[in-house]
C-alpha positions as a Python dict, from the first residue, in 0.01 Angstrom:
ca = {
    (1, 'X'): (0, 0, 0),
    (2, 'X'): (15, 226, 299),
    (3, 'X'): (389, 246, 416),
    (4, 'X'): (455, 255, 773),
    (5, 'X'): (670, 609, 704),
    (6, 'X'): (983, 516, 789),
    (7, 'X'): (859, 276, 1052),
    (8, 'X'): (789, 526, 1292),
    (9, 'X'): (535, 787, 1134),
    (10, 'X'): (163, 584, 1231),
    (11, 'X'): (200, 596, 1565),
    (12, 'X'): (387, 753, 1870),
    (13, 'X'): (548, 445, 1945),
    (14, 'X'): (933, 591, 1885),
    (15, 'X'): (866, 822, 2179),
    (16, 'X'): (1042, 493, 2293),
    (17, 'X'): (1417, 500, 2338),
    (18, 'X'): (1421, 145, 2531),
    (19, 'X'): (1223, -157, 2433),
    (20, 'X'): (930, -233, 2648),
    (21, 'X'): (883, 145, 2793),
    (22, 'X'): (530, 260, 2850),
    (23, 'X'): (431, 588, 2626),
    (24, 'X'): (282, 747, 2894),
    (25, 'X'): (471, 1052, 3101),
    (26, 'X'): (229, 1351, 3272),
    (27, 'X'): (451, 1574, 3531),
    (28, 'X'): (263, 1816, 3748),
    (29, 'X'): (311, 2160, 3615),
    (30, 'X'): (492, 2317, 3725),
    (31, 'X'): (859, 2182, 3783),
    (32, 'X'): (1084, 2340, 3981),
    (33, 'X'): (1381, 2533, 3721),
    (34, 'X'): (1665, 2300, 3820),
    (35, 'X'): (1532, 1922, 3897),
    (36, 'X'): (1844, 1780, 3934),
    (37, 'X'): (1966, 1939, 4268),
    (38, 'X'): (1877, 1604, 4441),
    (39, 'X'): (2168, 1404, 4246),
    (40, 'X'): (2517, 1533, 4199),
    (41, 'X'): (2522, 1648, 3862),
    (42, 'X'): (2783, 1880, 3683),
    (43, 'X'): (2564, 2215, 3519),
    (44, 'X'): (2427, 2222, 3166),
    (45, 'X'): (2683, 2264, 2891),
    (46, 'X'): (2639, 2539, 2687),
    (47, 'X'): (2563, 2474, 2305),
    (48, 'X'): (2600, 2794, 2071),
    (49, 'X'): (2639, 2766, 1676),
    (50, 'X'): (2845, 3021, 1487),
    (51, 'X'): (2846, 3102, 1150),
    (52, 'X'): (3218, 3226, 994),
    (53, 'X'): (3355, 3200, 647),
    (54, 'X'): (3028, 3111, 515),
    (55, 'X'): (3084, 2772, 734),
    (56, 'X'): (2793, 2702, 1013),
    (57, 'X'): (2962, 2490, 1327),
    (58, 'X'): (2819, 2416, 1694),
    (59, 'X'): (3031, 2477, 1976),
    (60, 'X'): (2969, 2320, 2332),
    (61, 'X'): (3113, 2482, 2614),
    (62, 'X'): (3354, 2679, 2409),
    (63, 'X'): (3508, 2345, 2190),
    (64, 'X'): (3370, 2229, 1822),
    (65, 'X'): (3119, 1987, 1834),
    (66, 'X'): (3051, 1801, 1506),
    (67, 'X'): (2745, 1563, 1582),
    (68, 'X'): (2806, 1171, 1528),
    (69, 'X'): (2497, 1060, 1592),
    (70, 'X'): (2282, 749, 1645),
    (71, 'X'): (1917, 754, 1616),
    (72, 'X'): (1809, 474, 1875),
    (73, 'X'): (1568, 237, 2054),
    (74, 'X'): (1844, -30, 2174),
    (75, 'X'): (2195, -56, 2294),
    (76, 'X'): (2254, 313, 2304),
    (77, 'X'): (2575, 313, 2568),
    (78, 'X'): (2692, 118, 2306),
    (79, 'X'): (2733, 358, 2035),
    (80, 'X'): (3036, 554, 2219),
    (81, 'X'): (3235, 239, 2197),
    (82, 'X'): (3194, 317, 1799),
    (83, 'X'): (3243, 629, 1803),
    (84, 'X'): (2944, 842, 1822),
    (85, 'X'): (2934, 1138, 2072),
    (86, 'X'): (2561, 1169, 2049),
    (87, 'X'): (2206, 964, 2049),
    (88, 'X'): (1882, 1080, 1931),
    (89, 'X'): (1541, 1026, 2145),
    (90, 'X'): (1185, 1112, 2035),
    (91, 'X'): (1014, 1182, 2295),
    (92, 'X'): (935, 1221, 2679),
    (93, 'X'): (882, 923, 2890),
    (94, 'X'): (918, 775, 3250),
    (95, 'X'): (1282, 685, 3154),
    (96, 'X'): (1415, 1026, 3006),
    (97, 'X'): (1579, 1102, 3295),
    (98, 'X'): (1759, 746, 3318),
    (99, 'X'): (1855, 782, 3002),
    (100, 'X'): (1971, 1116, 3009),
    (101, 'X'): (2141, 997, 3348),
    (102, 'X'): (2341, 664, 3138),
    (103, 'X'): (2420, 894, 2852),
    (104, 'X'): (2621, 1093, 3094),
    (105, 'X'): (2794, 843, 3251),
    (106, 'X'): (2866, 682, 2901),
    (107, 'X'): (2968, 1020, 2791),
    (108, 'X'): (2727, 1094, 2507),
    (109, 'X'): (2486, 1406, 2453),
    (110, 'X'): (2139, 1356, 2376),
    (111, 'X'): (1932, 1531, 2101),
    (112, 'X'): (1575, 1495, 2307),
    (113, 'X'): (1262, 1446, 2109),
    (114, 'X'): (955, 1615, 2223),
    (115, 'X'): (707, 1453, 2086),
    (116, 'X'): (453, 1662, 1914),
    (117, 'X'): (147, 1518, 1811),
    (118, 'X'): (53, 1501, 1428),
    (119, 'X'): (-262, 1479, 1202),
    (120, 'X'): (-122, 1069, 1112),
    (121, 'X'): (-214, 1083, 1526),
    (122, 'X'): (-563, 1209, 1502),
    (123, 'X'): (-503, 1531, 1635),
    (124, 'X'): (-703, 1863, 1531),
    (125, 'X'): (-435, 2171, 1491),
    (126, 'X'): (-761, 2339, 1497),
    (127, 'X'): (-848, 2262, 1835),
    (128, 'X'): (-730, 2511, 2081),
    (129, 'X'): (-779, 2352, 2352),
    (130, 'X'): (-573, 2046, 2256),
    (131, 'X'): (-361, 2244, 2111),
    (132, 'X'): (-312, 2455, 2491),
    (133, 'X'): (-315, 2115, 2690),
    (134, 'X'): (-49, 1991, 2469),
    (135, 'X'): (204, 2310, 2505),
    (136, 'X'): (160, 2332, 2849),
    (137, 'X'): (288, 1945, 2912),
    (138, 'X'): (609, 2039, 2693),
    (139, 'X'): (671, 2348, 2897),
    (140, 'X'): (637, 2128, 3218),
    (141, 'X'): (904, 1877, 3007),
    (142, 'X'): (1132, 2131, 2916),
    (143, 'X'): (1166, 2282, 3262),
    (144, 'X'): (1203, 1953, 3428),
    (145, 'X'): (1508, 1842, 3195),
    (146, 'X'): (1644, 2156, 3059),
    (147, 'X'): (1950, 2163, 3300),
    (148, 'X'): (2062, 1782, 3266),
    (149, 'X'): (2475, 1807, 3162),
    (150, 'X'): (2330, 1541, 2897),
    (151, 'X'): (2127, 1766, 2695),
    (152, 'X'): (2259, 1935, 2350),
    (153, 'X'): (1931, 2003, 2204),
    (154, 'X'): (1574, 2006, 2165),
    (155, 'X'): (1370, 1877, 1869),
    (156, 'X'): (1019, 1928, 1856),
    (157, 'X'): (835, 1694, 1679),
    (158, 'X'): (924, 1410, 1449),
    (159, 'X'): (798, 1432, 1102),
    (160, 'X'): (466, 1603, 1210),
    (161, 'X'): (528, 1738, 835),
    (162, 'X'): (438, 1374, 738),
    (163, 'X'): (94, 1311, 501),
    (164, 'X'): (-18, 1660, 682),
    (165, 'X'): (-272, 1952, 598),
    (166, 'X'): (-278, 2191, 877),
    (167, 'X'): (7, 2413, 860),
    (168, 'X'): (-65, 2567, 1179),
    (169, 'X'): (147, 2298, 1375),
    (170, 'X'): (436, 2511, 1261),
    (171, 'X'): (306, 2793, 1456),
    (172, 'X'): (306, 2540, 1722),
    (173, 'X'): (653, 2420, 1721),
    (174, 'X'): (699, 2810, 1681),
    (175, 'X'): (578, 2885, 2056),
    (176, 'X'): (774, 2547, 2209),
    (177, 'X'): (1091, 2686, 2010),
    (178, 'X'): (1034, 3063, 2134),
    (179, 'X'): (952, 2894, 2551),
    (180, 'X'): (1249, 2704, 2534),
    (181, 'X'): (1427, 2978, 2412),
    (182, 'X'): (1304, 3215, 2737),
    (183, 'X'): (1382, 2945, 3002),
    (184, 'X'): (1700, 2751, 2842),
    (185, 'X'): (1955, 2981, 2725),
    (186, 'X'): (2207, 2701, 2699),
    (187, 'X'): (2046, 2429, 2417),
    (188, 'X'): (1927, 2481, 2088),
    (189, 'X'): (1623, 2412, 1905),
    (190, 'X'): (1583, 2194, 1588),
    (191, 'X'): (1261, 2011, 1397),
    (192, 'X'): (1298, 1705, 1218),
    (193, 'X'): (1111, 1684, 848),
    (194, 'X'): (983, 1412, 706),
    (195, 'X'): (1174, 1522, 365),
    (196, 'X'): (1365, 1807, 254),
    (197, 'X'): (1120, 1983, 13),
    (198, 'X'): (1201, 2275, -73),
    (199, 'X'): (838, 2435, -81),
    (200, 'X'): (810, 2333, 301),
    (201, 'X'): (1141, 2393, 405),
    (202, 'X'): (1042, 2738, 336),
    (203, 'X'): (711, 2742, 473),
    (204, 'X'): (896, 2619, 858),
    (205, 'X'): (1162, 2956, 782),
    (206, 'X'): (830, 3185, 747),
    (207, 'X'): (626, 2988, 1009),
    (208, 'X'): (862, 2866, 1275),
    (209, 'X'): (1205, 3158, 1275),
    (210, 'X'): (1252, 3024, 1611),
    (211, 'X'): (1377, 2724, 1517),
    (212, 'X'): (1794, 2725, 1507),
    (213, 'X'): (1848, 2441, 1295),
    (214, 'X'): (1676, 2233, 1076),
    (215, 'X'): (1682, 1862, 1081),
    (216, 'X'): (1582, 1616, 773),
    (217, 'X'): (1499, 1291, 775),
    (218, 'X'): (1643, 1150, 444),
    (219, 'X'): (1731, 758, 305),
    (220, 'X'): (1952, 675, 57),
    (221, 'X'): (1753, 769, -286),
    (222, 'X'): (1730, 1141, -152),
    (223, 'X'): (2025, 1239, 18),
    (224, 'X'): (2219, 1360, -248),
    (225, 'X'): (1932, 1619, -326),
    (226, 'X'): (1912, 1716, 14),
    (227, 'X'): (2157, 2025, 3),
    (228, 'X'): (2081, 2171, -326),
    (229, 'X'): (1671, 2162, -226),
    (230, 'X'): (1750, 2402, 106),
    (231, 'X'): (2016, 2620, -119),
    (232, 'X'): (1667, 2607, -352),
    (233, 'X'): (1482, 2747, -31),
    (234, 'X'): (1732, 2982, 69),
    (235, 'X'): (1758, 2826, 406),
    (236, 'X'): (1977, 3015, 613),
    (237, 'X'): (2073, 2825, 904),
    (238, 'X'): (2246, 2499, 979),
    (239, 'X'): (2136, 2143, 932),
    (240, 'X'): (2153, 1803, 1043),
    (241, 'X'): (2076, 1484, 876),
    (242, 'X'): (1855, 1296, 1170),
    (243, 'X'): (1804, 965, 1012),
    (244, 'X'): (1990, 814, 689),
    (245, 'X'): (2022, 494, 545),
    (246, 'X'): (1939, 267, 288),
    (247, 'X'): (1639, 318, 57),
    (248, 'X'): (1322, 239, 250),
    (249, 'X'): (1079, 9, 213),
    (250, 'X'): (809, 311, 114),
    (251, 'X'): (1123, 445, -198),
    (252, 'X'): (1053, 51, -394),
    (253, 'X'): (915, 238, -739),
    (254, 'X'): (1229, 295, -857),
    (255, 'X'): (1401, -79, -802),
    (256, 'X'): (1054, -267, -964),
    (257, 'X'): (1245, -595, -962),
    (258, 'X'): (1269, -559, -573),
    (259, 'X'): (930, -579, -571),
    (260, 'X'): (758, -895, -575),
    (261, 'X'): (465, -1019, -806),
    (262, 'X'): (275, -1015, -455),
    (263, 'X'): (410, -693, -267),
    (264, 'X'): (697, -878, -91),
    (265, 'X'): (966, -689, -100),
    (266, 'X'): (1329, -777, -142),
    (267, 'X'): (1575, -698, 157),
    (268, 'X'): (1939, -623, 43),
    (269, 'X'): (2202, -828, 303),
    (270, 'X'): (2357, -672, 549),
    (271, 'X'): (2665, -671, 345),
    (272, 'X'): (2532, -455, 77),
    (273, 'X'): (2327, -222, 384),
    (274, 'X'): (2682, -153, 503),
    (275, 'X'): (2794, 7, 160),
    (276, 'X'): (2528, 216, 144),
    (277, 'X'): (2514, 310, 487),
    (278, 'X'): (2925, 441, 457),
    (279, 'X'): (2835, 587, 67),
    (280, 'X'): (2560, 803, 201),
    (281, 'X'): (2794, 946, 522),
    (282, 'X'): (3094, 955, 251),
    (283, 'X'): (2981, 1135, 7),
    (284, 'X'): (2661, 1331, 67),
    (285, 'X'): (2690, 1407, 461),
    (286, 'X'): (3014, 1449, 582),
    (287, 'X'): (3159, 1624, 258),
    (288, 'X'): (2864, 1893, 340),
    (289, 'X'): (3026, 1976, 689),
    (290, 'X'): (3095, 2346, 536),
    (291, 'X'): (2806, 2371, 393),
    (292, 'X'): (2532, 2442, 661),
    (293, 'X'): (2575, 2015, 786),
    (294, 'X'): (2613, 2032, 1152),
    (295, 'X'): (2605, 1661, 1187),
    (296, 'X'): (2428, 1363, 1108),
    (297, 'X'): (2232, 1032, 1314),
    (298, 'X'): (2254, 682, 1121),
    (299, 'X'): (1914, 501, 1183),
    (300, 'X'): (1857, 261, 1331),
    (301, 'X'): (2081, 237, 1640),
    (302, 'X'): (1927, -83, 1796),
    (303, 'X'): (1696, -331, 1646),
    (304, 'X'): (1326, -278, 1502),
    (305, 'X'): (1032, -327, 1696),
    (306, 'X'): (796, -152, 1373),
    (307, 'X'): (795, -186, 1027),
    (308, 'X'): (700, -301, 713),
    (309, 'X'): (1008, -489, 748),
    (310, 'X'): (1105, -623, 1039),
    (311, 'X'): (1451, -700, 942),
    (312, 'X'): (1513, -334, 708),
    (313, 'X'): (1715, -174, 949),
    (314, 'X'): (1900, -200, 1268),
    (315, 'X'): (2260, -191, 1342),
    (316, 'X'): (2166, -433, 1590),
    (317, 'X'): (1991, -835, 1624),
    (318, 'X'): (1784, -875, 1928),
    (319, 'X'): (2095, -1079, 2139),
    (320, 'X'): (2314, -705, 2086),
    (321, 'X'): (2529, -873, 1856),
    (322, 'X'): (2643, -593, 1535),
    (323, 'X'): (2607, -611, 1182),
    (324, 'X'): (2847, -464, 938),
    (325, 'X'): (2704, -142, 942),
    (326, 'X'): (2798, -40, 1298),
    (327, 'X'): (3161, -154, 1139),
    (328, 'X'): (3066, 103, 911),
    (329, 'X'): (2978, 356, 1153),
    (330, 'X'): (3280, 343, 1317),
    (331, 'X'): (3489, 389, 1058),
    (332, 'X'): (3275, 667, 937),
    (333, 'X'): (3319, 856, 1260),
    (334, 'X'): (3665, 734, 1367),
    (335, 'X'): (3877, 652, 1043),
    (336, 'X'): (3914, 274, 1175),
    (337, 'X'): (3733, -6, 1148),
    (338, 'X'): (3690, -264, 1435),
    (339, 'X'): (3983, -470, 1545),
    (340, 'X'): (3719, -730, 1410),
    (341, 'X'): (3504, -734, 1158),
    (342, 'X'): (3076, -878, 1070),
    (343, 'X'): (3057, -1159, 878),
    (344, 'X'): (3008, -1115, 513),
    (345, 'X'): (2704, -1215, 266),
    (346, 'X'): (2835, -1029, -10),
    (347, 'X'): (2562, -1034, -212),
    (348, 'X'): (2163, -1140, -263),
    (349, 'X'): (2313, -1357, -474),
    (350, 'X'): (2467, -1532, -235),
    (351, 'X'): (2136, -1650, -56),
    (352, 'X'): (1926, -1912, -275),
    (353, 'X'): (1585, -2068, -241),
    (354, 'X'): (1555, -2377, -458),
    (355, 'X'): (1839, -2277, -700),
    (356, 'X'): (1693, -1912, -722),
    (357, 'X'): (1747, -1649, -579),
    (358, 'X'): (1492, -1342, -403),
    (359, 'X'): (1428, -1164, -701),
    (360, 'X'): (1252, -1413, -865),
    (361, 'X'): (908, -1417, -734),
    (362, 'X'): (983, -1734, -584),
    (363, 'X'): (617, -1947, -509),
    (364, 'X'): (566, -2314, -388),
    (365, 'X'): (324, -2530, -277),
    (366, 'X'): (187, -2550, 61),
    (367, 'X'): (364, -2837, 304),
    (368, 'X'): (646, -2899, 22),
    (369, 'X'): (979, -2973, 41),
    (370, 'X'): (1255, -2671, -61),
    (371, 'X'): (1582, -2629, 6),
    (372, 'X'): (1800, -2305, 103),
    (373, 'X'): (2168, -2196, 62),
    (374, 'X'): (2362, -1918, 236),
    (375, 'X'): (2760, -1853, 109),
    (376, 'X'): (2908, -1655, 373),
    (377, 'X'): (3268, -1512, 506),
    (378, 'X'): (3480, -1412, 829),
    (379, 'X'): (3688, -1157, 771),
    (380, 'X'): (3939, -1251, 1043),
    (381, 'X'): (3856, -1613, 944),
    (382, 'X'): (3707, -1673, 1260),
    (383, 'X'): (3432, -1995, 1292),
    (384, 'X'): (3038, -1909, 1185),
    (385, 'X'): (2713, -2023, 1339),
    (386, 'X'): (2412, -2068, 1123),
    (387, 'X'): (2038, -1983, 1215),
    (388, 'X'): (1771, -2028, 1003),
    (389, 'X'): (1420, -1906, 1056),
    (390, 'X'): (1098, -1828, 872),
    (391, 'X'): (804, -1546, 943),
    (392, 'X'): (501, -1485, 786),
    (393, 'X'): (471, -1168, 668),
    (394, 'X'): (302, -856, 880),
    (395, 'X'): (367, -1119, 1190),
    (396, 'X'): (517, -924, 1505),
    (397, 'X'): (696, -1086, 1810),
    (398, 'X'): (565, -877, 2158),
    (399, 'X'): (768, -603, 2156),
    (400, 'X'): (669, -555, 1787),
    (401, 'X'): (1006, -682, 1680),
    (402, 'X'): (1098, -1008, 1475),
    (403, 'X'): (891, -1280, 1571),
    (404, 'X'): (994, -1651, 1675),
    (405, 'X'): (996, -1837, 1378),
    (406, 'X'): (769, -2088, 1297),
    (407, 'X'): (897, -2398, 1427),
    (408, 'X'): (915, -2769, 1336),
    (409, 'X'): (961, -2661, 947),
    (410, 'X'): (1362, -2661, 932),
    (411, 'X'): (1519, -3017, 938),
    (412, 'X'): (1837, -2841, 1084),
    (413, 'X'): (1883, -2504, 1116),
    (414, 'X'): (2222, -2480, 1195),
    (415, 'X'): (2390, -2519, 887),
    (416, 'X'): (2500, -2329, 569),
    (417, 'X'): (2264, -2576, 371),
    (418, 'X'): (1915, -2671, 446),
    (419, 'X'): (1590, -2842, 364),
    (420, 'X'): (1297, -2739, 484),
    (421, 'X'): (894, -2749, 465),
    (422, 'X'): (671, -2465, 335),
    (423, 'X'): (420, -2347, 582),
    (424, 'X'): (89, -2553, 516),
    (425, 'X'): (-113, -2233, 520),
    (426, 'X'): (-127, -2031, 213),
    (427, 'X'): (26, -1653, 199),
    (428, 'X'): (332, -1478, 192),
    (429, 'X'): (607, -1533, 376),
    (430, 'X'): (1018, -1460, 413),
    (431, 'X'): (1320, -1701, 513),
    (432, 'X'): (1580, -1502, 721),
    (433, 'X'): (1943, -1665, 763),
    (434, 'X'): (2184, -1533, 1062),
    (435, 'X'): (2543, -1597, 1024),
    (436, 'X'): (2710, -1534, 1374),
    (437, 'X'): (3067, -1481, 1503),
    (438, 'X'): (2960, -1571, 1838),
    (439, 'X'): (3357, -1510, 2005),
    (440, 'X'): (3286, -1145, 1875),
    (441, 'X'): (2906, -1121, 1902),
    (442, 'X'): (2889, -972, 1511),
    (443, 'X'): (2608, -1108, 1267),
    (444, 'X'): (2527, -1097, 903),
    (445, 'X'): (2192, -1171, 737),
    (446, 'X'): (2012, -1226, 431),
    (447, 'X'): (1675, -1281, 346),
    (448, 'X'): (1454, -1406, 71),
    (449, 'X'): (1050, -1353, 74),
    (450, 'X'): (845, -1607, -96),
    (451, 'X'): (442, -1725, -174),
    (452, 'X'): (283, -2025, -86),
    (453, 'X'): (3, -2124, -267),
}
């Protein structure tokens, strides 16, 4: 089964830091050096990184800057509120410079994405002249944002490492580094990697010495190998950690009874995402601080709109309200949780399908009757709402998110305990159960996936 890598490897779609923005973004070349002389706009900050007692730290405007970061599509003024002094983007669009613009005012810096096109995208390394057309619309992006007070740093490219053959895109990201590094004296430059292999980390230190620090894209399974493989490639510069969180849906092999008889795969609730989300900043991010780790960005700051999963990850549900592992979050970055807390579904045992819980390849007949039970908690104590909803599988609402469920099969949806009727068409399919604190807009959410015959 083909994996959608990490969601957001098939296609260029995270360029998008906003639901329903358009991919495309061409700028006349070239931009005049400061673009932002028509709106009243403090100067770039200045971003340098140090190295002293063996212990790699970035600096803006003089003060330590240790990044708390949020990979996003959704809500991202909303991750200072938690605690985060930073958002990640992906790439250029007709709303970088609003964004830019509201991370200012919400007083976060932005690590901007450039996107650079990879082989997963169809495009020919070997090409020169795509190759040409394609560096000369990142210089014209560069030079039109390079002076916004927003701005800590570029990254080229996101994962362009990913199922690849052509090394020469390193070379690539090589030039973009060494151009940004002859117009914008004030930001540095990073790449983000699919993985932290050691044989590849070296091969972007050989290829690509332009690039200041390294970023890795790394879930759950792999984190705590992510140190010792760049010690392994003698990487000599800092790091950040530009996604994390819970095993993906692509890292199954090694939890077989997670997957199904069928391919569904079984979603842990977003009780147990929140322990892993605060184990892997705990213990195999923060700890590395003085050790090359410059920061980190939990993923995904917002709600999905691709995915094998719909439902994998997100901080977020589509209404803004939080799950536990933006509770998480803040703690990690603050040392306090929430005045209040998500509701709690403790465990995938703690969701059943006819008696039995998601595990165990649960099948039924087409059109029959079932029945569903969710046992959840407030920690505050405060009163829970129950929705109920089922999607077939690989089904995608417009924005690519969580569709509507299918209706009329849910006798009442609103309650902790419910009977419903199987889909009359055969296939696979999953039941998802909200549990809302509406007074504090927090969620929880469990799921089971099962086959109708």
């Amino acid at each position: 089964m083909l994996s959608v890598r990490k969601l957001f490897n098939l296609l260029p779609f995270f360029i998008l830091t906003l639901p329903g923005l358009s991919c495309s973004n061409r700028y006349d070349y070239p931009i005049p050096p400061n673009s932002f002389s028509e709106t009243e706009l403090p100067p770039p900050v200045k971003v340098t990184l140090s190295k002293s007692s063996g212990s790699w730290k970035m600096f803006v405007n003089g003060t330590e800057f240790y990044v708390k970061g949020a990979a996003t599509n959704n809500f991202f003024e909303n991750a200072k509120e938690f605690g985060a002094n930073t958002i990640r983007t992906y790439g250029i669009t007709e709303q970088t410079r609003v964004i830019l613009d509201k991370a200012f005012k919400a007083g976060l810096q932005v690590n901007l994405g450039i996107y650079i096109k990879r082989e997963l995208d169809g495009f020919d390394y070997n090409n020169d002249a795509a190759v040409k057309e394609q560096l000369e619309q990142v210089k014209a992006d560069v030079i039109r944002f390079k002076d916004h007070p927003a701005l800590l740093c570029w990254s080229i490219g996101n994962e362009v490492d990913a199922s690849y053959t052509n090394t020469k895109v390193w070379t690539v990201v090589n030039e973009v580094a060494k151009f940004i590094h002859q117009v914008d004296p004030n930001h540095p430059v990073t790449t983000a990697l699919a993985n932290s292999d050691a044989e590849k980390v070296k091969l972007v230190a050989q290829m690509a010495p332009q690039v200041d620090i390294l970023s890795i894209n790394s879930y759950a399974p792999n984190v705590p190998q992510l140190l010792a493989n760049l010690t392994s490639a003698n990487w000599q510069k800092p790091y950040m950690v530009t996604e994390f969180g819970p095993r993906g849906t692509w890292q199954m092999n090694p939890e077989p009874a997670r997957v199904l008889s069928w391919g569904g795969l079984v979603e842990q609730t977003s009780t147990e995402k929140e322990a892993d989300y605060l184990l892997v900043y705990q213990n195999h991010i923060y700890p590395n601080r003085t050790k090359g780790c410059i920061g980190s960005f939990v993923f995904l700051w917002g709600y999905q709109t691709h995915g094998d999963v719909l439902t994998w990850f997100g901080l977020f549900d589509k209404r803004g309200y939080t799950f536990a592992a933006a509770d998480a979050m803040q703690y990690a970055w603050t040392g306090s949780y929430p005045a209040n807390r998500a509701p709690v579904i403790q465990t995938r045992n703690h969701m059943l399908m006819n008696n039995k819980k998601a595990e165990e390849n649960i099948t039924v007949a087409r059109s029959s009757s079932n029945t569903a039970t969710v046992t959840a908690s407030d920690p505050e104590g405060d009163v829970l709402t129950y929705s109920w909803m089922i999607y077939k599988e690989n089904t995608f609402g417009a924005d690519g998110s969580l569709p509507n469920g299918i209706g009329s099969l849910i006798t009442d949806s609103s309650l902790p305990a419910i009977t419903f009727k199987a889909p009359g068409e055969a296939g696979a399919y999953r039941l998802v159960v909200f549990v809302s604190d509406e007074t504090h807009k927090k969620v929880a959410s469990a799921v089971i996936p099962f086959l109708v015959n």
